[in-house]
Residue frames as qw, qx, qy, qz and C-alpha x, y, z in Angstrom:
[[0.000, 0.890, 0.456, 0.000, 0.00, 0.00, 0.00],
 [0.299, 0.461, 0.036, 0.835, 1.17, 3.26, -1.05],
 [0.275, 0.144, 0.020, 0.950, 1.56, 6.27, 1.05],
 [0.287, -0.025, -0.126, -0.949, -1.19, 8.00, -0.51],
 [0.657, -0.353, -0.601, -0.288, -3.99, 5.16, -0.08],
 [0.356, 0.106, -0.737, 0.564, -3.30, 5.31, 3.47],
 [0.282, -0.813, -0.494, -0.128, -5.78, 5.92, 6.01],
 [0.059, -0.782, 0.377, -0.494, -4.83, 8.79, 8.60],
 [0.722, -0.568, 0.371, -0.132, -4.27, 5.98, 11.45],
 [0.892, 0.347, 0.008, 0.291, -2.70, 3.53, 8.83],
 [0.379, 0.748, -0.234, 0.493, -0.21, 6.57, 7.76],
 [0.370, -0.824, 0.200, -0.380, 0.07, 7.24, 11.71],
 [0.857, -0.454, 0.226, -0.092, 1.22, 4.23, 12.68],
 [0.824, 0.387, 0.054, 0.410, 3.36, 3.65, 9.83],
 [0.248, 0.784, -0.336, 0.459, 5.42, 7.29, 10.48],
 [0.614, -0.689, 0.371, -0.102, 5.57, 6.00, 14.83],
 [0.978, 0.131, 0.162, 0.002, 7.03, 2.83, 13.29],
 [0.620, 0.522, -0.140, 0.569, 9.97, 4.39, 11.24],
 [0.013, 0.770, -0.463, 0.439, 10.68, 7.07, 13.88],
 [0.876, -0.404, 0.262, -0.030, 10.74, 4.07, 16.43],
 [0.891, 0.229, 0.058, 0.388, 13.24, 2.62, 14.38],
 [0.344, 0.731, -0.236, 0.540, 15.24, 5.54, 13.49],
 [0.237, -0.742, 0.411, -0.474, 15.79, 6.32, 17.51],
 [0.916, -0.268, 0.250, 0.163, 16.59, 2.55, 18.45],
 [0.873, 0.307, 0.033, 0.377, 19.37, 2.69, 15.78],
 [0.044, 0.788, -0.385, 0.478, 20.83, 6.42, 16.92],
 [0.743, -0.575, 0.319, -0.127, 20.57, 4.84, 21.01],
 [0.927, -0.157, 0.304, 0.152, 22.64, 1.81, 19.39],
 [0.841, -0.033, 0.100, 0.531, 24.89, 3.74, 17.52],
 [0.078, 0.949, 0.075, 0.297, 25.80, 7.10, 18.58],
 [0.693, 0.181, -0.411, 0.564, 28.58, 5.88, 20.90],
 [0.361, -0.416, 0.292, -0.782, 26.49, 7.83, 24.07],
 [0.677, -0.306, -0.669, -0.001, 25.26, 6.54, 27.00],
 [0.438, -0.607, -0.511, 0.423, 23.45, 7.69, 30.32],
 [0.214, 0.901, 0.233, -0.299, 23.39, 11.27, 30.63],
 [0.172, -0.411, 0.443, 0.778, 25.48, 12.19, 27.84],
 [0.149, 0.410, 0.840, 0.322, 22.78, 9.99, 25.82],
 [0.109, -0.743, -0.592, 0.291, 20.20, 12.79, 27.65],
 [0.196, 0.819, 0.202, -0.500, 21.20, 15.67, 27.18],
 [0.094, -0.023, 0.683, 0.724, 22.43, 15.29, 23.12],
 [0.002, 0.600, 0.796, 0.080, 18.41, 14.35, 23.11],
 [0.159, -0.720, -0.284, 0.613, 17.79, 17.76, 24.35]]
């Protein structure tokens, strides 16, 4: 399913999905950890 066919909850869940992803892979490889991890996030 494209995008554009998407419903608005479809689309919604699909954008939490990727940014989930995207911020598990910074956490696992940004070479931070504990509060240095915090306040970059900031």
């Amino acid at each position: 399913m494209t995008l554009a066919a998407m419903t608005d909850a479809a689309l919604a869940a699909h954008l939490a999905a990727e940014a989930g992803r995207l911020l598990i892979d910074v956490r696992e490889n940004s070479g931070l950890a504990g509060k240095a991890l915090a306040r970059a996030g900031r």
